[in-house]
SEZA-925773 format. One line per field, with one value per residue: residue number from 1; residue in three letters; chain; x, y, z of N, C-alpha, C in turn. Coordinates in nm, 3 decimals. Each point is the difference from the previous one (the first is absolute). Example, Ala and Ser with C-alpha at 12.3 -4.5 7.8 and 13.67 -1.06 7.14 Angstrom:
pator	1,2;
nugu	ALA,SER;
ronu	A,A;
n.u	1.319,-0.035;
n.v	-0.569,0.105;
n.w	0.780,-0.072;
ca.u	-0.089,0.082;
ca.v	0.119,0.119;
ca.w	0.000,0.006;
c.u	0.090,-0.077;
c.v	0.120,0.109;
c.w	0.000,0.073;
//
This chain:
pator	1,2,3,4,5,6,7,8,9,10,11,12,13,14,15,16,17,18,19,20,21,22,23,24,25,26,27,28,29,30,31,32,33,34,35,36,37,38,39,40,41,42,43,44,45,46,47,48,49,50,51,52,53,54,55,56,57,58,59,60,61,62,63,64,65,66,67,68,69,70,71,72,73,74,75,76,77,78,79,80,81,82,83,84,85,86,87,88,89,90,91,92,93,94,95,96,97,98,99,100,101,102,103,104,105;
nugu	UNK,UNK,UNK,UNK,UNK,UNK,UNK,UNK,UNK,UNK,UNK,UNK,UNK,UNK,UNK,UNK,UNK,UNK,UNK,UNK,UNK,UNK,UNK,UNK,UNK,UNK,UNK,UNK,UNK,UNK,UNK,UNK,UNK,UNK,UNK,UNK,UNK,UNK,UNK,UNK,UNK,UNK,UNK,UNK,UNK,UNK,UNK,UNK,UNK,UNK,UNK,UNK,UNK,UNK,UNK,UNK,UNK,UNK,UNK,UNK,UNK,UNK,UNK,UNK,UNK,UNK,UNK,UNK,UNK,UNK,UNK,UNK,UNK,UNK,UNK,UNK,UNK,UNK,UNK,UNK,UNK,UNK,UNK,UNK,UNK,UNK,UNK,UNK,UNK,UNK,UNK,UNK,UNK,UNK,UNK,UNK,UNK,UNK,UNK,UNK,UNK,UNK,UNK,UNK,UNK;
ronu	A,A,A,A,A,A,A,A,A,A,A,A,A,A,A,A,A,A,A,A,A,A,A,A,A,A,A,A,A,A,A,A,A,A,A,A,A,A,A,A,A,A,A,A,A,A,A,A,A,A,A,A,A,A,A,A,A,A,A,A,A,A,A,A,A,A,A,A,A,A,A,A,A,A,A,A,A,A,A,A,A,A,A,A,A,A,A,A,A,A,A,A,A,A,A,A,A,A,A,A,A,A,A,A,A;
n.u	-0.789,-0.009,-0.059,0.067,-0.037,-0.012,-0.164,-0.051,0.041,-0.035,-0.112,0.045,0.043,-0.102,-0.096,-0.011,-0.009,-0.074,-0.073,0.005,0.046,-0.125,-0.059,-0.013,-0.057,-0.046,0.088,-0.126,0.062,-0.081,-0.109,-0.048,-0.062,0.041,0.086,0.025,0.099,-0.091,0.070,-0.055,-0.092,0.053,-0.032,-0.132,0.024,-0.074,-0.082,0.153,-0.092,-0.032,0.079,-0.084,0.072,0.163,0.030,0.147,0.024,0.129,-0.030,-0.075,-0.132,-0.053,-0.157,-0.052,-0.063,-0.053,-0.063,-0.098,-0.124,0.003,0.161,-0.013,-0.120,0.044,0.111,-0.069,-0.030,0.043,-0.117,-0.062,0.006,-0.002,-0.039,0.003,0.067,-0.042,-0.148,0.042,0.056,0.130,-0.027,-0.189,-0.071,-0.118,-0.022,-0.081,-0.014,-0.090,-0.065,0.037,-0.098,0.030,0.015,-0.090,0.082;
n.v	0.891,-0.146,0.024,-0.119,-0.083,0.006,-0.087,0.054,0.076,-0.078,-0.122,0.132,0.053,-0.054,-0.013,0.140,-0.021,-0.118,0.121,0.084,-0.030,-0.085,0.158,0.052,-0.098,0.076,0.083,0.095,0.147,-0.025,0.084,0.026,0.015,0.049,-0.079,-0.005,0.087,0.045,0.064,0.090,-0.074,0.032,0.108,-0.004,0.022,0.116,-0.115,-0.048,-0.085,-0.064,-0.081,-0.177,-0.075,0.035,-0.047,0.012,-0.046,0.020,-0.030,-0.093,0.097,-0.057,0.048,-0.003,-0.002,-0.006,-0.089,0.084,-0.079,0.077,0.044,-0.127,0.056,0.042,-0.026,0.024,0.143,-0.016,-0.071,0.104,0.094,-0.105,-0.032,0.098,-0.012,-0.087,0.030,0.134,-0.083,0.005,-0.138,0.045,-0.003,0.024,-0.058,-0.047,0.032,-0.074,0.044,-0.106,0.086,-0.031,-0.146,0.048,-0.039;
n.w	0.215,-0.003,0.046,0.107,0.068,0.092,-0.052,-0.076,0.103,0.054,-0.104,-0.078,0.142,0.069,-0.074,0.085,0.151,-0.025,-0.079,0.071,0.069,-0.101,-0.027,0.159,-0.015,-0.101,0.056,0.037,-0.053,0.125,-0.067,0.119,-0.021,0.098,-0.121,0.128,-0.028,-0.039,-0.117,0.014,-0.071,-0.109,0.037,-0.023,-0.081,-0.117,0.081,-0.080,-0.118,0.041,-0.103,0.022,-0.083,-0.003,-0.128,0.034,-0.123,-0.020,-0.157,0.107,-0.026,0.123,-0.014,0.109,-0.037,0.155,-0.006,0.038,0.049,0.113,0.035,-0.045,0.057,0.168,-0.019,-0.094,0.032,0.105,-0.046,-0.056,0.100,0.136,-0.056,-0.046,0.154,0.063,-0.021,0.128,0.062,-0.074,0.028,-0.009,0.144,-0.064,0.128,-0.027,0.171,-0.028,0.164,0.125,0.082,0.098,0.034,0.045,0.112;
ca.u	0.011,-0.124,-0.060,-0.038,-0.045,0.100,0.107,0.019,0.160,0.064,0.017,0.062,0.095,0.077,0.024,0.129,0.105,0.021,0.053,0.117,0.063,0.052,0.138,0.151,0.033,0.053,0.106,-0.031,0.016,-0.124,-0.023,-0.138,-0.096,-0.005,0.095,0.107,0.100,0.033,0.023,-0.135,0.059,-0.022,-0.157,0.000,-0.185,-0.027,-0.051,0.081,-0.029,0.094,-0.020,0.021,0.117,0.058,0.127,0.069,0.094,0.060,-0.057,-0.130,-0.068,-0.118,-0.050,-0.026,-0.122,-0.088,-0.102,-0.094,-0.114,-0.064,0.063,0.049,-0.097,-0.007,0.121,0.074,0.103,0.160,0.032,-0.005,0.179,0.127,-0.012,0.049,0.092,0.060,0.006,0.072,0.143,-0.004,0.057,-0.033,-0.057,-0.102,-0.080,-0.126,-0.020,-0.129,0.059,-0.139,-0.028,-0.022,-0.149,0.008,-0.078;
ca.v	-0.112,-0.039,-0.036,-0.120,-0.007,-0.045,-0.077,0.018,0.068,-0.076,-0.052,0.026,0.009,-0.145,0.003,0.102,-0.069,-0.129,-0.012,0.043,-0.105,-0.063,0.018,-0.010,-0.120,-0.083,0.079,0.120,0.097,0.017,0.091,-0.041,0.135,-0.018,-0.099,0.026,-0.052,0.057,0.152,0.031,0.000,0.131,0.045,0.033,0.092,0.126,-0.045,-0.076,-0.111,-0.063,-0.158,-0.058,-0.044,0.004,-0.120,0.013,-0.106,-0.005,0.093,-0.034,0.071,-0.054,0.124,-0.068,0.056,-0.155,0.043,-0.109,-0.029,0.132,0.083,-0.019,0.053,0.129,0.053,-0.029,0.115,-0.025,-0.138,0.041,0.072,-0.104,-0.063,0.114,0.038,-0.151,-0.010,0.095,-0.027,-0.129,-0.102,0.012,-0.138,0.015,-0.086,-0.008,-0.105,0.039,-0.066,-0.087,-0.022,-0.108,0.011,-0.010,-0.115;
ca.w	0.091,0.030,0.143,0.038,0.078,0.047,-0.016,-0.144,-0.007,0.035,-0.115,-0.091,0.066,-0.003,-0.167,-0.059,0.039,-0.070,-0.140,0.036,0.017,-0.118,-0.110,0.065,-0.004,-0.129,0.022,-0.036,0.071,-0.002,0.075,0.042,0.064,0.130,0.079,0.095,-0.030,-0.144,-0.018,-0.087,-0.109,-0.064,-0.033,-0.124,-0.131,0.039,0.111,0.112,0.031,0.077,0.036,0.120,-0.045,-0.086,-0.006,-0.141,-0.031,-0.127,-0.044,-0.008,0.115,-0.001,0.087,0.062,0.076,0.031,-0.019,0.074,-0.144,-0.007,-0.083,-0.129,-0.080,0.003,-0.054,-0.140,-0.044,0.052,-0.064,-0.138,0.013,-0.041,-0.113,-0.043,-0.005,-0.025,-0.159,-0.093,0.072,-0.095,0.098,0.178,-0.020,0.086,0.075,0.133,0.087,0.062,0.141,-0.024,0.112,0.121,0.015,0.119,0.060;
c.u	-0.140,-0.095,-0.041,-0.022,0.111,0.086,0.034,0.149,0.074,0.090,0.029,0.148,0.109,0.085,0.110,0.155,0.012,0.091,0.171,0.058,0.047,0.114,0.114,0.071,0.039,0.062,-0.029,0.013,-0.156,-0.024,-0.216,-0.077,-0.050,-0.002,0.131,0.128,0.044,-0.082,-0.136,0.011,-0.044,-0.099,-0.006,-0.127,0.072,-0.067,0.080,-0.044,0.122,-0.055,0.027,0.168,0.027,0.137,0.064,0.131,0.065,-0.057,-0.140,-0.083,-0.141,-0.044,-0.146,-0.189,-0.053,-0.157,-0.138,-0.065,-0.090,0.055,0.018,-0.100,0.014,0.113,0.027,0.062,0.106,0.068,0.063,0.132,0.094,-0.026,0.002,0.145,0.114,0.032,0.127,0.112,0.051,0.072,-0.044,-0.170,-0.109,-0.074,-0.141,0.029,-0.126,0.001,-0.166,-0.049,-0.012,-0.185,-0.029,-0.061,-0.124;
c.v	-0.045,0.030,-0.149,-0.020,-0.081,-0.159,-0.021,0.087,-0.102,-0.102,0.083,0.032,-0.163,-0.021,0.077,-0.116,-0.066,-0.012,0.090,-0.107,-0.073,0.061,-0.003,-0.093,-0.093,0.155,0.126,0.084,0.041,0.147,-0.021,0.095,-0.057,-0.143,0.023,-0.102,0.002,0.157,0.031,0.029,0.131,0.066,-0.022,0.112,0.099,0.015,0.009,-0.140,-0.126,-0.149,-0.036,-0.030,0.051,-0.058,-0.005,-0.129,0.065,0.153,0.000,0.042,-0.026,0.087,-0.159,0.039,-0.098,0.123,-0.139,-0.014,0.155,0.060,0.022,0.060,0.148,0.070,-0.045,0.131,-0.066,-0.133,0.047,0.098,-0.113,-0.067,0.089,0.037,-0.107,-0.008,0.091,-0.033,-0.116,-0.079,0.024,-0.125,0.045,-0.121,0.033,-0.165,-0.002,-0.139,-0.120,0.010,-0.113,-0.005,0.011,-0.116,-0.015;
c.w	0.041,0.135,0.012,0.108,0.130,-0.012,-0.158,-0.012,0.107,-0.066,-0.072,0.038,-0.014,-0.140,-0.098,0.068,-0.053,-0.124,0.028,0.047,-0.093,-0.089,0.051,0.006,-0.122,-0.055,-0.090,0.125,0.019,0.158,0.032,0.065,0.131,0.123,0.064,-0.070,-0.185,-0.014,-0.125,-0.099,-0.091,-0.061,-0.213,-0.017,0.108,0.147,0.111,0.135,0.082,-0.025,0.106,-0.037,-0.111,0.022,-0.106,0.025,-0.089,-0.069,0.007,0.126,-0.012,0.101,0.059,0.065,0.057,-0.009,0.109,-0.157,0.011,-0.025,-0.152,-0.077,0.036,-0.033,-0.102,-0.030,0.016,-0.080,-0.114,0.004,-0.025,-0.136,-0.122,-0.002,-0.053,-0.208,-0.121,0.070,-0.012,0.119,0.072,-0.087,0.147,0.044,0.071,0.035,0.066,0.066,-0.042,0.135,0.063,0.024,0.185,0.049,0.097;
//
């Protein structure tokens, strides 16, 4: 898990909701790592890593990572578990969401 900064986990927070929401909304059984009101979603790797989202439709499972523009450089292990796992599980479908910071005013 990355270290950000407060408002760098802020904007990626926002971002996990956001996109939660969306699949719920175009009708996936969706689970979110520490959004109130949905269930966590399932560890993976030998790590027992934890995506931001995971979402399943049908026979179809999408594992969900948001990522800041700093994370995306310091967690690539974990990038590299979900995307791994995603690759040997047939009907699953790995995402990076990488957030766009706000500029301050």
């Amino acid at each position: 898990m990355a270290k950000r900064t407060g408002r760098e986990q802020s904007t990626h927070d926002r971002k996990v909701r956001e996109v939660a929401r969306q699949l719920k909304k175009q009708g996936s059984d969706v689970r979110a790592a520490g959004v109130r009101g949905y269930e966590q979603p399932h560890s993976i790797g030998k790590e027992k890593r934890i995506p931001d989202i995971e979402a399943k439709k049908g026979r179809s499972r999408r594992i969900i990572e948001v990522e800041t523009p700093k994370s995306l450089i310091t967690d690539k292990e974990q990038l590299k578990t979900f995307a791994r796992h995603a690759a040997h599980k047939k009907g699953t479908k790995f995402d990076v969401v990488v957030t766009k910071p706000r500029k301050r005013k």
